[in-house]
Every structure is written in structure tokens, then in C-alpha cells.
C-alpha positions in Angstrom: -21.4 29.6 -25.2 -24.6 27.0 -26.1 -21.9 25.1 -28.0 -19.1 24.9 -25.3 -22.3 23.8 -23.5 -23.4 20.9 -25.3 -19.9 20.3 -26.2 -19.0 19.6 -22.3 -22.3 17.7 -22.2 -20.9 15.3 -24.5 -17.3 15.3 -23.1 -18.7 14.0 -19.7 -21.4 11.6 -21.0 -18.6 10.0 -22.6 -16.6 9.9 -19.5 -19.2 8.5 -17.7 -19.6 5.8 -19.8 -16.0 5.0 -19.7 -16.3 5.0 -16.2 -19.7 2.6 -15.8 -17.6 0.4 -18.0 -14.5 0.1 -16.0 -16.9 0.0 -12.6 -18.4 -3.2 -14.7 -15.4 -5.1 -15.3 -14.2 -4.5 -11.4 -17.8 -5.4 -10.5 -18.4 -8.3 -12.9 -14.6 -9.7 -11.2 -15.5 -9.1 -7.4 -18.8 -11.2 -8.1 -16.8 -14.0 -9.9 -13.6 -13.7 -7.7 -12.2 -17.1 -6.1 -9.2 -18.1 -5.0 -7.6 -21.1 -6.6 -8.5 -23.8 -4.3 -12.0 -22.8 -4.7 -12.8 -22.5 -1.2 -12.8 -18.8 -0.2 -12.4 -14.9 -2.2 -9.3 -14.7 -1.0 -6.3 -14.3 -3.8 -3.3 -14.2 -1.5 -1.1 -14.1 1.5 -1.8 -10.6 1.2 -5.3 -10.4 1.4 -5.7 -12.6 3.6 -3.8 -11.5 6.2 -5.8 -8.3 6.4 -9.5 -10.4 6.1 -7.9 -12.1 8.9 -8.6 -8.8 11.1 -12.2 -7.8 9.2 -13.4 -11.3 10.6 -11.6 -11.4 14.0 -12.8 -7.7 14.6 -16.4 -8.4 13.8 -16.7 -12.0 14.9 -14.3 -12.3 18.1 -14.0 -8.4 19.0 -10.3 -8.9 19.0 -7.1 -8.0 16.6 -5.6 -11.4 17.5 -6.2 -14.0 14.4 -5.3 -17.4 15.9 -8.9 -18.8 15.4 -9.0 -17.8 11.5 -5.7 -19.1 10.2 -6.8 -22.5 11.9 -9.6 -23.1 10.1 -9.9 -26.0 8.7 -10.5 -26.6 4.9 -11.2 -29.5 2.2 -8.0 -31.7 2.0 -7.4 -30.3 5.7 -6.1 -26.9 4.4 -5.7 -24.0 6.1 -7.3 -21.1 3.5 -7.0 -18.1 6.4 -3.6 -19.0 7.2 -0.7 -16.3 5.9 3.0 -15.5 5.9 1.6 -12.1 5.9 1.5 -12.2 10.4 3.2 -11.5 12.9 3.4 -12.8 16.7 3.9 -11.3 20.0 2.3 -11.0 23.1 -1.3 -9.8 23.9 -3.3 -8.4 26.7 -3.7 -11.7 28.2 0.1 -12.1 28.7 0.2 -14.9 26.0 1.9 -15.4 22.7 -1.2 -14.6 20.4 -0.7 -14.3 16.0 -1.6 -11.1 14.3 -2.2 -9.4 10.8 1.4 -7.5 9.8 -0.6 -4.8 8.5 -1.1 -1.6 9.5 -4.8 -1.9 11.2 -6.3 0.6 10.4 -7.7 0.0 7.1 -9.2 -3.2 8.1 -10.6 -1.6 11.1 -12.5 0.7 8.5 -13.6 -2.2 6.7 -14.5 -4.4 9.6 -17.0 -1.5 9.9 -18.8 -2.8 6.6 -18.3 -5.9 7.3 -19.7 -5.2 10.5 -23.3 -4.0 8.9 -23.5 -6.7 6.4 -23.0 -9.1 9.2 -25.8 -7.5 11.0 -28.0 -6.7 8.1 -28.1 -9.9 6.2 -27.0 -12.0 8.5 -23.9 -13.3 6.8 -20.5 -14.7 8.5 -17.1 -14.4 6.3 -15.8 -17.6 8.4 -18.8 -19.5 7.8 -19.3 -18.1 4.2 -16.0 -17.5 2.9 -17.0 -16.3 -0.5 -19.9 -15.1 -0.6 -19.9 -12.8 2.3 -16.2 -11.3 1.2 -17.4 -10.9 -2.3 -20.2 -8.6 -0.8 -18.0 -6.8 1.4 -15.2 -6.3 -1.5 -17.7 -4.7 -3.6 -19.0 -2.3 -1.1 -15.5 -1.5 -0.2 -13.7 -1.2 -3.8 -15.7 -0.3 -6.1 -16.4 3.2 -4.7 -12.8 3.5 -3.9 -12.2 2.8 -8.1 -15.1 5.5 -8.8 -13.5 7.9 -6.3 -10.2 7.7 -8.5 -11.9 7.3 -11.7 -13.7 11.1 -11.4 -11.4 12.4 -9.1 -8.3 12.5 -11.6 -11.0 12.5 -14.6 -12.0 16.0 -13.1 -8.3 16.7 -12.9 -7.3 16.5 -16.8 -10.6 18.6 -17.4 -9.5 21.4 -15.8 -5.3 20.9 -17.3 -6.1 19.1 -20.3 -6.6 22.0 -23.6 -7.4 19.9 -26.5 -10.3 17.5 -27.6 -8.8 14.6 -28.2 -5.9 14.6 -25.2 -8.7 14.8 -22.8 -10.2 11.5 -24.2 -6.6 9.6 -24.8 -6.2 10.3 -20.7 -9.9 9.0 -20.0 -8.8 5.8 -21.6 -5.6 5.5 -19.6 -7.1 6.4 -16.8 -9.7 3.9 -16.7 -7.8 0.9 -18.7 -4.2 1.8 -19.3 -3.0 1.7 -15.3 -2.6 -1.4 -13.2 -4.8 -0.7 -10.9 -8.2 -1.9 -12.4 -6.6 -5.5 -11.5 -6.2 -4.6 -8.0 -10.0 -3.7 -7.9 -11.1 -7.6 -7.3 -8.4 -7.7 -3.9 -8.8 -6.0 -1.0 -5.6 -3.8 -0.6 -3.8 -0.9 0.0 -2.6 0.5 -2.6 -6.6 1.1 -4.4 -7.1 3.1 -1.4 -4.1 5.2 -1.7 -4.4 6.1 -5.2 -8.0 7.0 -5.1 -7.2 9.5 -2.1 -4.3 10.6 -4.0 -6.6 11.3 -6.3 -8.8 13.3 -4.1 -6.3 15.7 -2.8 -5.3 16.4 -6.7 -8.5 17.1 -7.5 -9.4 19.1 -4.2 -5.6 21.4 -5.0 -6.8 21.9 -8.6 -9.8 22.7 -7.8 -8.8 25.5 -5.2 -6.6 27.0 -7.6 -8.8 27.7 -9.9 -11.3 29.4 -7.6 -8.7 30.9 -5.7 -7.9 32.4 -8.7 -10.1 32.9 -11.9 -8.4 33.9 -14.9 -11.2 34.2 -16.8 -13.7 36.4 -14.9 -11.1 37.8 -12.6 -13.0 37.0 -9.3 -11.7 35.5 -6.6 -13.8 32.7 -4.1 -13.3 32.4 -0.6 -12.5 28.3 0.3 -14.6 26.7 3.0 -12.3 25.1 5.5 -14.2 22.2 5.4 -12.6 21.3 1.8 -8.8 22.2 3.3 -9.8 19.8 6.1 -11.2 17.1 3.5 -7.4 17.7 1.8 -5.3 16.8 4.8 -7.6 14.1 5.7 -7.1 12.5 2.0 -3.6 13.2 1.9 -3.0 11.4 5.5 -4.7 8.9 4.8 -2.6 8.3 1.5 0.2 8.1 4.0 -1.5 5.7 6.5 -1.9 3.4 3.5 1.4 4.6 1.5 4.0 5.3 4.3 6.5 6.3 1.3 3.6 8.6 0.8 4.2 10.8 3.6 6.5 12.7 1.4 3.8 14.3 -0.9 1.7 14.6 2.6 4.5 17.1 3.3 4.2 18.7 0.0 0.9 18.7 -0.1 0.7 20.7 3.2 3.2 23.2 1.5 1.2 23.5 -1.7 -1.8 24.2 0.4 -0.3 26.7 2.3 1.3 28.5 -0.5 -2.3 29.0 -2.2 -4.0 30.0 0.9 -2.6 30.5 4.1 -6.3 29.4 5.5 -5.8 26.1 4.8 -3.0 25.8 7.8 -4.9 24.7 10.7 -7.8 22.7 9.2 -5.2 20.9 6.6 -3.0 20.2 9.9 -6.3 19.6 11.5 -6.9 16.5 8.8 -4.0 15.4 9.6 -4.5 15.1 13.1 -7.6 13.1 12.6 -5.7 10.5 10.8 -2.5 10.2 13.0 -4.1 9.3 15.7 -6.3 6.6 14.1 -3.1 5.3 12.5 -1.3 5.5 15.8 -4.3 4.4 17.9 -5.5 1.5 15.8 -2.2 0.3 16.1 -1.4 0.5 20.0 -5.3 -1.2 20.3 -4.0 -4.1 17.9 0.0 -4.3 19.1 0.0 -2.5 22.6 2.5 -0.4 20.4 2.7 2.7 18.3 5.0 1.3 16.2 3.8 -0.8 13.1 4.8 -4.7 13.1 7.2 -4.2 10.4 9.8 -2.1 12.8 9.5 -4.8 15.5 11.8 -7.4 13.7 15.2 -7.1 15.8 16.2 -6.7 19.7 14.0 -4.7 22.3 15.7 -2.7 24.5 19.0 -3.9 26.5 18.3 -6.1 30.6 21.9 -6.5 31.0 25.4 -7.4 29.5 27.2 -10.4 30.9 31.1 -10.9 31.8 32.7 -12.1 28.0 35.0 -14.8 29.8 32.0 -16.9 29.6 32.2 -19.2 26.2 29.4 -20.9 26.6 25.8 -20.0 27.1 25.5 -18.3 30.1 22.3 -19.8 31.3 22.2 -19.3 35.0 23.2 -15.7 34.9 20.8 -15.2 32.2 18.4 -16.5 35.0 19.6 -14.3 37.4 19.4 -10.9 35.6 15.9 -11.2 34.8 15.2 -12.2 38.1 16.6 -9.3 39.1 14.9 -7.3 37.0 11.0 -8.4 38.4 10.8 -9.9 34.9 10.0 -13.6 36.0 9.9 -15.2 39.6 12.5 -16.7 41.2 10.8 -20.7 41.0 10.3 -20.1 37.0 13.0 -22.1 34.6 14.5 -20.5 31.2 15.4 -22.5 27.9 17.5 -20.8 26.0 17.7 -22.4 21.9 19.7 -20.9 18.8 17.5 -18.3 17.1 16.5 -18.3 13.5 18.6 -15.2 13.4 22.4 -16.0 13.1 24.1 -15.3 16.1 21.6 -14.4 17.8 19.7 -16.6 21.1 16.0 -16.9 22.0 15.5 -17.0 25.5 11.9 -18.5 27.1 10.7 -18.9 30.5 7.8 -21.2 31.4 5.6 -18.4 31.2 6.3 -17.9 27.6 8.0 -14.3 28.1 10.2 -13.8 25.4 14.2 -12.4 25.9 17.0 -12.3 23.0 20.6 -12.7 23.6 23.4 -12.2 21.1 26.9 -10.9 21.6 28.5 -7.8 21.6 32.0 -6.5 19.8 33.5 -6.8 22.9 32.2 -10.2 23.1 30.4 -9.9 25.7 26.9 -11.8 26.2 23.9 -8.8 25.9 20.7 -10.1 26.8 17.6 -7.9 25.6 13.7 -8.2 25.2 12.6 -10.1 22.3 11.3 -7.6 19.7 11.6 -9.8 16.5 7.8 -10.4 15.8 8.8 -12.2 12.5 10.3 -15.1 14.5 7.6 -17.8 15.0 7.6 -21.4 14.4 7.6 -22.0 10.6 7.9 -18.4 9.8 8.2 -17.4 6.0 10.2 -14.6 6.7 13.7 -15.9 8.0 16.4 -16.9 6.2 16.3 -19.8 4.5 13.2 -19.7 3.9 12.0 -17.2 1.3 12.1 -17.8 -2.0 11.7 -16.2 -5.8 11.7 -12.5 -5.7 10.9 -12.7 -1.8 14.8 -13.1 -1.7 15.5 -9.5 -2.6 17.7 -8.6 -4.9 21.6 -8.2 -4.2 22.8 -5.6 -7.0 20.5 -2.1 -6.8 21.6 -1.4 -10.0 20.0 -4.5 -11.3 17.0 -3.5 -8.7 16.7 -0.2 -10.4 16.8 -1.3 -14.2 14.2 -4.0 -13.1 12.0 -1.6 -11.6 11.6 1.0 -14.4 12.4 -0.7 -17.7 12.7 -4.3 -16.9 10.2 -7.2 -15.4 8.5 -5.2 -13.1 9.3 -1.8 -14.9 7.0 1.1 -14.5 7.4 1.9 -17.9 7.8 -1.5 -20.0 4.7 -2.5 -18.5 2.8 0.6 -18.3 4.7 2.7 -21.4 2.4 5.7 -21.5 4.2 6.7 -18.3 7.3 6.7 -20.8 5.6 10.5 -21.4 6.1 11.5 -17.8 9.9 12.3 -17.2 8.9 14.9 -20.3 5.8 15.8 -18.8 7.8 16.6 -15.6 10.2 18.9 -17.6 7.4 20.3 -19.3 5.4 20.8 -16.1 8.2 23.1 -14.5 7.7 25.9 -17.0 4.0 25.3 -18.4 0.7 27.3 -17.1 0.3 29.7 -13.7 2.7 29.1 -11.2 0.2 26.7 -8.8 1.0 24.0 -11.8 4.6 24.6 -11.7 5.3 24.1 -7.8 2.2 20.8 -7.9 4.6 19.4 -10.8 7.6 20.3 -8.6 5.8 18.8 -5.9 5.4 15.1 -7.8 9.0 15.1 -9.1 10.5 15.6 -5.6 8.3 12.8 -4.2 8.9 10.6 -7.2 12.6 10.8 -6.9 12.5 10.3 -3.4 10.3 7.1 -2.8 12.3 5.6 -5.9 15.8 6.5 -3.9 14.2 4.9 -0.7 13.0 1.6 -2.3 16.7 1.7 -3.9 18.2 2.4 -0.4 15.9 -0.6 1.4 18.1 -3.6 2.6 18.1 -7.1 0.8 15.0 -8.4 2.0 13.1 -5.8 1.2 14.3 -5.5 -2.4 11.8 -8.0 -3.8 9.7 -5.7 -6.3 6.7 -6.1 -3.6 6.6 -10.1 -3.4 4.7 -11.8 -6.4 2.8 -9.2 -7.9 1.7 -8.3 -11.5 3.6 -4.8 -11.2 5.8 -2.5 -9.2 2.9 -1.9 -7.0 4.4 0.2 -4.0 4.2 3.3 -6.5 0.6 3.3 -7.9 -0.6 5.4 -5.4 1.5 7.9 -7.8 -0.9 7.2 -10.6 -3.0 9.6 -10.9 0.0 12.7 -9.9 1.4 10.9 -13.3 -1.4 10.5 -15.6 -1.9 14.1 -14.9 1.4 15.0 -15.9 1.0 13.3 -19.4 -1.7 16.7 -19.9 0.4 19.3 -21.6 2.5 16.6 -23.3 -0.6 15.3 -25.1 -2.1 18.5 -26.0 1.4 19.0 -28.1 0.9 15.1 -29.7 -2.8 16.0 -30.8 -1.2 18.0 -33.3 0.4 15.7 -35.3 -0.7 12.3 -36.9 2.2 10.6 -36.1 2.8 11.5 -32.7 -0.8 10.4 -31.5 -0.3 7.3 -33.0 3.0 7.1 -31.1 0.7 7.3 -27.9 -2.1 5.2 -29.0 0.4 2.3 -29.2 1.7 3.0 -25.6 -1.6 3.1 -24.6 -2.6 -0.2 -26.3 0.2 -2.2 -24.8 -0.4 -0.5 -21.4 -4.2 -2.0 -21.7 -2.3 -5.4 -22.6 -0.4 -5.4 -19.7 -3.4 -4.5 -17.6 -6.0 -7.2 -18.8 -3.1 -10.0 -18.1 -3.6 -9.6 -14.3 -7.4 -9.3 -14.6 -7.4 -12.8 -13.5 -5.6 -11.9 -10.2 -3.0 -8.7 -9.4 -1.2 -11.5 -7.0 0.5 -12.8 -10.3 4.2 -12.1 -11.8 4.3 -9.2 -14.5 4.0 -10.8 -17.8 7.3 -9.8 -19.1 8.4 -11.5 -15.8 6.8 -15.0 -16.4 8.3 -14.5 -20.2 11.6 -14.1 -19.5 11.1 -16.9 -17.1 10.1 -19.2 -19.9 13.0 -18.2 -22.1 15.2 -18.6 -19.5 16.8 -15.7 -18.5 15.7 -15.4 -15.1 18.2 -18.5 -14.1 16.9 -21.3 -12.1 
């Protein structure tokens, strides 16, 4: 016993030197972190575009981030201005510009940002470095410990043999791409580290739930089911492709204890309704910017015998409808959409009108927020992988094996299809429905990204990886386990996995620099040409 003792006692001082170590790299990048005009910490569109809220919640009490992408720069640049917005109306009744991303993240970190403001005095507009580096640092680097122990913890209580646990402690902490996006504020950090959480919290239960070694049996506190649905939600809120494992997750839970019912749902709860209500204070809407990009509902259909623009009985049915006064004029212009109208009045209400299969002219409330002037996100204007990708075949073979492959860039996840297989039939039966579990929601979110349309087929913009599925991260390091306590058996095999390991580590140190930044193998095929022009 004094041995398995001092043996663990070395096992985690090791891991917590792994884990100081990859904290220091993050840290040492957050302090040092500019973006390539110099001028702010900002690395992209991306970023931006949610820094745009932090600031306008903290400094002007308001979602709306008009004043922050005008500000003016060196060489009269914009450096808060992003593709990543969206515009609609606000409280006021005017046309006002707004962060695309779910809000309730930045609301969170506005809350930081909020006590550094206070506390030493420092403004992110005013001190555009400086100030975010601060905030990045108190907002990312727990999130990166948070995963690190979390699925750390996880492999201790799967992992068997000596030298596995260390070969996942050193994937874990360097063989992933998400140490790059450690230096960006983001969503998918936050979404693996939770994911991380709820692993750790399921394992955890199990085991108490159910000693095998002494036989006994622990009661949970709620308070740790609740914890679970919280983490698992807010995965979702982060993830949405996520909400599938939210659903297993509540099964899993259920299955093990039926206890965990009402304060898992009860997490849940919690985080629906800041998802939902972060959104309607931001939006005046439930639903999230990205499924406001077509026609609102239908004002009224006009006669078809009418070739041309119907202008005057456009006028008239929103007259009739209360929707303008009688005195106000209407311009109607070709939208950026093809065949599709926008429809103004001189009080800048907003009205779409397209035609119908039976030709007739169907006028509707504007609902397309991604139609502004100089928008990035209608046709003709996107560009590189922001294009999308027309064959889903192509799409697929690009996403797992080729330029943004899951497993040519990361290849110790080569293991997991096996470790999934594996999974189904090794240990109690709590591992065998949790590996179920991540299979289900792997294949799923894949099919979905497969089944998106054309523009959204763009391997998540210009990024150094597939990065809508690291949130999956730590569900597939931990599926590696029983695979590499088979490999730590024979020579060969572990140096199989050491190489795998090594390139993964490669992969991962080319986007220390920035994770907005093509995959290497991307930017290589691009210089041998066989990306086309």
C-alpha cells in the first residue's frame, strides 16, 4: 500500500508539472499576443467580433457595437471592425450593428472585464492590448487548467498501465489543438474544458456509485448532478452540435442514478434560459443571429399580372397593416440575394419581397441580418474556404484525412475508431454505454456538418484545424485508454504511438503563433499547387 502511495505521489507530481508547463506556454502567448497590425490583441474577425460585446457591455451598457468597429486606428484602420456581425433593429427603432455570436459567453466575460475595469482602472477601447491581454488571461487560462485536470483525472481512473497514463498526459497537454486556441478568446476552449468537466464528474460518480474494490456504495450529493447538467449545457450553449451528448449525457446520468433527474434537468434549466435570455436582451429575439438570414414572416401576396415592381401596392399593404403611416415613402432596390427585393421606408423599417411559384409578388418582413452594406457574407463576396465546398464527399475526405483532417493533423486520434470498438465491450457496463454515448454523438455532428448547405461547408473559415469538433477532445483522448494499455506491451507498438504523438505536437506548435491560421498541410498543398488558384 506505502508503494501504490508514493507511486501515485509521483504519477501526479509529474502531471502537474506537465500541466504548469502547458499553463506557461498559454500564459507566456496571452502576455505576448498581438495582432498583426500591432495595434490591438485581437487575432481575428472572430475574436473580435465577440470583444466587440465585452467592451460595448462594460463601457456603453449596450449589445449594440456601432461605436467599437468605428474606431479609428493608425493608417485610418478600423481594428474592431468584423465580418463576424450582424444588423437589425434595436430598442430605439433604429438599424443598429451587433456581434453574430451567441451572447452569452461574452456576457460572462464582460463580467471580468467588468472588475478589471473597475479595479485597475483600465479601458479595452482606450488600451487595446494591454487591457484584453489581462482579461484573456483571467479568462483562458483557468478554462485550459479546468480541461487539463479534468480529463487528466479521467485517464487515472480508465487508464491500467504506467506508461499509457503518461503517453495520454502528453497528448493531453501538447498533442491536441487546442493549446493554440488558448491565446484567443473563443468558444470552442470553453466547450472542451466543460466537456471535460461532465466526463470527469460521470466517471467519478461511477466509481462511487459503485466500488468494486471495497464493495461499498456512496450516496451522490445533488449538488455534483446539478454541477453535471450545468457543464454539459453549457457545452451546448457554446457547441450547439453539442446538444447531442447534452442528451446523452442526461441519459447516462439517469441510468447510473435515477437521483440525478431533477437537479441534472435543473442545470439545464439554469443555462437555457441564460442562453435564451442573453439572446432576446441582445436581439429582442430567442433565436440566435445565425437563423435570421432569410424572409420574416409573410404581410401579403400581390396580384402576379403585375411585371414590374409593384411599388404602390407594396405601399399600400403595409399601410394597411399599421406598419408605416400613410405620409411615409418606400424605396424598393434589388437585394444582395438573387431574386429577392429590399423594401425601405424613410423610417428605416425593413420589408423583403420576392416571388412566389405562382409568380405572384410576396412581400414579407426583412429577417436577413447578414444583408448590410459591404457585408462579407453574400455572394460574391466570400472567398478561400469561406466559399464552402460543393462536393461532400470531397468535404468529408478533407475533414478527416485531408487539409483540415482530424486525423492527418492530429494522428493519435487515428487510435479512436479502435478505441470506440474496443470501448463497446471493455470494463463495467457505465464505460460501455459512456463509449456508446461518444460514438453516437461523433457520428452524428460529423453527418450534420456533412448535411450543412454550401456556405456553411468551409472547414470553420481560416483556421488551423477542424475546429467545430474539439469540444470532442477530451471524450476522444479518453477513448485512446484501453487501446494504449494493449500498446504498452510491445516495443514496437508504443513507438508506433510515440510517432503519432510527435507529429500531433508538430501540428500543434505550427499554430502557436495564432489558431486563426490555415492547417499546415493546407498552406503546403497550397504551395505545391494542388489547391488550384
Amino acid at each position: 500500500m506505502h508503494k501504490d502511495t508514493q507511486a501515485r505521489k509521483k504519477r501526479y507530481t509529474a502531471y502537474l508539472l506537465l500541466i504548469l508547463i502547458g499553463l506557461g506556454i498559454a500564459a507566456g502567448r496571452i502576455a505576448t499576443v498581438t495582432s498583426r497590425e500591432g495595434d490591438t490583441a485581437f487575432l481575428s474577425a472572430n475574436d473580435r467580433s465577440r470583444w466587440c460585446t465585452v467592451a460595448a457591455l462594460v463601457e456603453d451598457r449596450t449589445y449594440e457595437i456601432d461605436r467599437q468597429i468605428a474606431i479609428k486606428g493608425p493608417k485610418n484602420r478600423t481594428p474592431w471592425n468584423t465580418i463576424d456581425k450582424v444588423r437589425h433593429r434595436g430598442d430605439d427603432g433604429k438599424l443598429h450593428y451587433y456581434s453574430s455570436k451567441p451572447p452569452l459567453f461574452p456576457t460572462l466575460v464582460a463580467g471580468v472585464y467588468f472588475l478589471v475595469n473597475n479595479l485597475l482602472g483600465l479601458s479595452m477601447t482606450e488600451h487595446p492590448i494591454y487591457a484584453t491581454r489581462i482579461v484573456l488571461a483571467l479568462v483562458n487560462l483557468p478554462l485550459l487548467a479546468l480541461f487539463y485536470f479534468c480529463t487528466i483525472g479521467s485517464i487515472e481512473r480508465i487508464c491500467g498501465n504506467a506508461w499509457a497514463r503518461q503517453s495520454l498526459a502528453l497528448s493531453i497537454v501538447f498533442g491536441t489543438m487546442l493549446l493554440p486556441f488558448s491565446m484567443t478568446l473563443n468558444n470552442h476552449l470553453v466547450a472542451a474544458a466543460f466537456t471535460a468537466l461532465t466526463m470527469w464528474i460521470y466517471l467519478f460518480a461511477c466509481e462511487k456509485l459503485d466500488d468494486s474494490v471495497t464493495g461499498a456504495s456512496t450516496v451522490m450529493p445533488k449538488a455534483v448532478y446539478l454541477l453535471a447538467g450545468l457543464a454539459a449545457a453549457f457545452t451546448a450553449a457554446n457547441e450547439l452540435p453539442a446538444l447531442s451528448m447534452m442528451v446523452l449525457w442526461f441519459v447516462l446520468f439517469v441510468w447510473i442514478d435515477s437521483r440525478s433527474l431533477l437537479p441534472f434537468a435543473a442545470g439545464l434549466i439554469i443555462v437555457a434560459t441564460g442562453f435564451f435570455g442573453t439572446n432576446y436582451a441582445a436581439h429582442g429575439s430567442l433565436r440566435p443571429p445565425y437563423a435570421h438570414r432569410g424572409n420574416g414572416d409573410l404581410i401579403a401576396e400581390i396580384d402576379a399580372s403585375l411585371d414590374t415592381v409593384p411599388t404602390d401596392q407594396i405601399h399600400q399593404k403595409i399601410v394597411e397593416r399599421n406598419l408605416i403611416e400613410p405620409s411615409q415613402q418606400i424605396s424598393v432596390k434589388p437585394s444582395d440575394e438573387k431574386g429577392r427585393w429590399s423594401v425601405r421606408s424613410d423610417d428605416d423599417q425593413l420589408f423583403s419581397l420576392t416571388r412566389t411559384a405562382t409568380g405572384n409578388w410576396a412581400l414579407h418582413f426583412w429577417d436577413d441580418w447578414y444583408e448590410y452594406p459591404n457585408s462579407y457574407w453574400q455572394d460574391g463576396r466570400r472567398k478561400g474556404v469561406d466559399l464552402g465546398e460543393p462536393s461532400r464527399i470531397v468535404y468529408f475526405l478533407n475533414m478527416t484525412i485531408g487539409h483540415h483532417g482530424i486525423f492527418s493533423l492530429t494522428p493519435i486520434f487515428l487510435l479512436v475508431p479502435i478505441g470506440l470498438i474496443k470501448g463497446l465491450s471493455f470494463g463495467p457496463h457505465d464505460y460501455r454505454r459512456f463509449t456508446l454515448a461518444v460514438l453516437i454523438a461523433s457520428v452524428v455532428c460529423l453527418l450534420f456538418y456533412l448535411a450543412r448547405p454550401l456556405i456553411d461547408r468551409n472547414y470553420g473559415g481560416v483556421s488551423c484545424c477542424f475546429r467545430w469538433v474539439l469540444w470532442f477532445t477530451p471524450l476522444w483522448l479518453l477513448m485512446l485508454a484501453p487501446i494504449l494499455d494493449e500498446y504498452a506491451e510491445k516495443a514496437q507498438k508504443r513507438g508506433i504511438f510515440h510517432a503519432m504523438l510527435a507529429i500531433s505536437v508538430f501540428s500543434m506548435s505550427t499554430a502557436l503563433q495564432s489558431p486563426w491560421q490555415s492547417p499546415w498541410i493546407y498552406r503546403f498543398w497550397s504551395f505545391l499547387g494542388w489547391l488550384g488558384s
